[in-house]
C-alpha positions in Angstrom: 21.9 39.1 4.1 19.5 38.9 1.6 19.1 40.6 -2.0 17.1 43.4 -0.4 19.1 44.0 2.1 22.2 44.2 -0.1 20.5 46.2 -2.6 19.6 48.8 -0.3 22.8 49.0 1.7 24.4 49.4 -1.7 22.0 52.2 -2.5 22.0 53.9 1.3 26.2 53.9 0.7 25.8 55.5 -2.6 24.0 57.9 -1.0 26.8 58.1 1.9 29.9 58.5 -0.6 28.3 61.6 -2.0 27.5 63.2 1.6 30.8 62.6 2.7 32.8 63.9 -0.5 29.9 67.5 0.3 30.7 67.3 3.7 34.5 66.6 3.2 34.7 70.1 1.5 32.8 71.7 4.2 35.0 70.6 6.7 38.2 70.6 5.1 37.9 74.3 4.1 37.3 74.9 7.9 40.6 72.8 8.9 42.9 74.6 5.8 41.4 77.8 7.1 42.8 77.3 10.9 46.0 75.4 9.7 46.8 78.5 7.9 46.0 80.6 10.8 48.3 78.9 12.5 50.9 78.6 10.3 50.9 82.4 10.4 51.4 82.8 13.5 54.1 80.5 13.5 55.7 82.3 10.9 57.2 84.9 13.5 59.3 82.4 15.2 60.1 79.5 13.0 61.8 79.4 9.8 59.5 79.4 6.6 60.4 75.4 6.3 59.3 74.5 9.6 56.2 76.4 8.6 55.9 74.2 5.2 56.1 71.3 7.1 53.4 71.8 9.7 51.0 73.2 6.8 51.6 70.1 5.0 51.6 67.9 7.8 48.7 69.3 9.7 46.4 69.0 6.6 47.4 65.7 5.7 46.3 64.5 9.3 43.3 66.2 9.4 42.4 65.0 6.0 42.8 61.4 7.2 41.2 62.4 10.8 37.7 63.9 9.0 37.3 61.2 6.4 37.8 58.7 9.2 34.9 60.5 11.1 33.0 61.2 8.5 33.0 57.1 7.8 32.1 56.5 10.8 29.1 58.8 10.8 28.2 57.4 7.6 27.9 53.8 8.8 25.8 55.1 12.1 24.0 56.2 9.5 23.4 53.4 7.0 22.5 50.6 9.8 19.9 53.2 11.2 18.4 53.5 8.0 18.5 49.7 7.4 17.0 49.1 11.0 14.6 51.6 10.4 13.6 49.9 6.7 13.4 46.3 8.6 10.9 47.8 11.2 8.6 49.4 8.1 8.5 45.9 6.3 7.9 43.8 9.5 4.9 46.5 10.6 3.7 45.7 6.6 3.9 42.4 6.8 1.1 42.3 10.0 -0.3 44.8 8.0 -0.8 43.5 4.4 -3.6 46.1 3.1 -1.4 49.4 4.9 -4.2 50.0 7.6 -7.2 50.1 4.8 -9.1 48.2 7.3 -11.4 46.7 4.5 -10.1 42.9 4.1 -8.0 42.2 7.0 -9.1 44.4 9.2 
């Protein structure tokens, strides 16, 4: 990998981090929001422990679940943009003057 290349992976991950901490809030609120809809109607049948411990539980996991999906996402998303950057310099590099048509022509 060259300098480039690692300089703008570092850059597109940057980039990433802060999407997935946005989207991580997004989603999150959405997952607390049905655990606790749950958790309420659990509430007529178990005992306010048991209720505790799927609330606690259940958002843990889904925590771990949505990070680990947002990652993924992410890196689909960081090689596309890296393929996509490769394709733009290899279609400059036939084209030195950006399709001016003067000097190269």
């Amino acid at each position: 990998m060259t300098r480039t290349e690692e300089l703008s992976r570092a850059r597109l991950r940057k980039e990433a981090n802060k999407w997935i901490e946005m989207e991580m809030e997004t989603r999150m609120a959405a997952a607390v929001e049905e655990i606790a809809m749950q958790a309420e109607v659990g509430s007529n049948i178990l005992p306010e422990h048991a209720v505790q411990k799927h609330v606690t539980e259940a958002t843990s996991y889904a925590e771990q679940e949505i990070r680990r999906e947002l990652e993924l996402e992410a890196e689909e998303w960081i090689e596309r943009k890296l393929s996509e950057e490769a394709e733009m310099e290899e279609s400059e590099a036939d084209n030195p003057c950006g399709g001016c048509r003067g000097c190269c022509g």
